[in-house]
N, C-alpha and C positions, 0 to 999 in steps of 0.2 A: 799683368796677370799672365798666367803661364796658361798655354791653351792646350790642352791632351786630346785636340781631338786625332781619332786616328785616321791612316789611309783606308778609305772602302777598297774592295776586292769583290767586284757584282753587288750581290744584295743585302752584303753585310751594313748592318747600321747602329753606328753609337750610338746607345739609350741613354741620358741622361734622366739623372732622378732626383727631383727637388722635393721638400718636405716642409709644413706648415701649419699652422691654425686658420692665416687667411680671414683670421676676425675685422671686419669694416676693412674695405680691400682698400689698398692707397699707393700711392706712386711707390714708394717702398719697395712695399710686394710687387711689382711690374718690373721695375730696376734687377730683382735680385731674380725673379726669372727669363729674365731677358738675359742677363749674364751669363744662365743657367744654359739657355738653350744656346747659346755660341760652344759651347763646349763639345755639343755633336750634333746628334742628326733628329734626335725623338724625343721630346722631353715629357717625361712621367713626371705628375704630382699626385704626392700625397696627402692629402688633408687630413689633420688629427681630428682624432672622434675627441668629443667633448669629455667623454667619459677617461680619456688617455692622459687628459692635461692636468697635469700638476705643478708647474715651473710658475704660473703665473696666472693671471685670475681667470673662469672659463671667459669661452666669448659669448657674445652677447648673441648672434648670428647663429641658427640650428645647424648642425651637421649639413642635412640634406641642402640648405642653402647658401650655406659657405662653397661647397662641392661645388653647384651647377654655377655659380659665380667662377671660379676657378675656372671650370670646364668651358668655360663662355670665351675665355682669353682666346685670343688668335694663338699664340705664342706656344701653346698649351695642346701637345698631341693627344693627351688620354690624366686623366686627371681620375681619381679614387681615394676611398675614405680608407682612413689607416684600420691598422685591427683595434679591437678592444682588448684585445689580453697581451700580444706580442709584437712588439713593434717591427721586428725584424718577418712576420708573416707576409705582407705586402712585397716585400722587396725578394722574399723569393719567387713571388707569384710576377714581377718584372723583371728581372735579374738584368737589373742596370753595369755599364760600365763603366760609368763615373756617378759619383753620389754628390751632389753640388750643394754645401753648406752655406747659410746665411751669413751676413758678417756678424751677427750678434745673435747666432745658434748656440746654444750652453753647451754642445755638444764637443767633446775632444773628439779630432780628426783620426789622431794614431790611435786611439784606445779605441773606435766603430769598426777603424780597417782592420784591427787585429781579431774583435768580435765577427766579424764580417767573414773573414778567412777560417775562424774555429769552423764557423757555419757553413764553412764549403764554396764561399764568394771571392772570388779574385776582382776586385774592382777598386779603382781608385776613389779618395774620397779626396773634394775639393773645396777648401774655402773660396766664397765671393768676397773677395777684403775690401770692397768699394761698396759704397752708400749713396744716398741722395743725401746731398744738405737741401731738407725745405722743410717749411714748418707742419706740415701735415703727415708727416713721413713714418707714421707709427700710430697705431693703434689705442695706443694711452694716451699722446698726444690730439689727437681727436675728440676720444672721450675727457680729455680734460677740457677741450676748448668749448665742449658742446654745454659743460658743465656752467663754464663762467660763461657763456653766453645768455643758458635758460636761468642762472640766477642774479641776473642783473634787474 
């Protein structure tokens, strides 16, 4: 992995900024911000409002509790709930210098940086391209196991 962090110059500090659902937290989620936070000095998360998710099914976990779970990580300097109308509102209210992408974020990297830049953001955007192989490593995979577990 290629690491952008930059040189400090006094009190300058690279903000790293990860973004999420955070539904049923799992080693996963800990791997991909832990990656996240190598990259600089202060790592921002965003947790998506319930209300923002469309990719995939809601979570099961309310906003405010997905949040203070996140907010709980050591890892994790300032954690907040995304917007509910504009995804890009949060981000200029932190105005990160690297934006650190999941491995399996639906998100294209060049089409955010270029959106990002229209918006008046110069910041890099980075995929995490490493995983955890384990079996609990995902959120559907849980609630799948929890499934066959309670219908046995």
């Amino acid at each position: 992995m290629i690491v952008y962090r930059r040189q400090h110059t006094g009190d300058v500090l690279v903000k790293v900024l990860a973004t999420g659902t955070f539904d049923l937290l799992h080693p996963g989620h800990i791997h991909y911000l832990s990656e996240a936070k190598k990259l600089g000095d202060k790592l921002y998360v965003i947790v998506a409002r319930e209300s923002m998710i469309r990719h995939k099914p809601k979570p099961i976990i309310p906003d405010e509790q997905r949040l203070e779970m996140v907010s709980s990580l050591k890892i994790v300097d300032k954690a907040l709930l995304g917007s509910e109308s504009d995804i890009f509102d949060p981000i200029m209210q932190i105005k990160p210098d690297i934006i650190a992408l999941g491995y399996d974020q639906g998100f294209d990297a060049r089409h955010l940086e270029k959106e990002l830049r229209s918006r008046g953001f110069d910041c890099k955007v980075v995929r995490i391209e490493t995983s955890l192989n384990c079996l609990l490593c995902g959120s559907g995979k849980i609630v799948k196991k929890v499934l066959e577990r309670y219908q046995e």
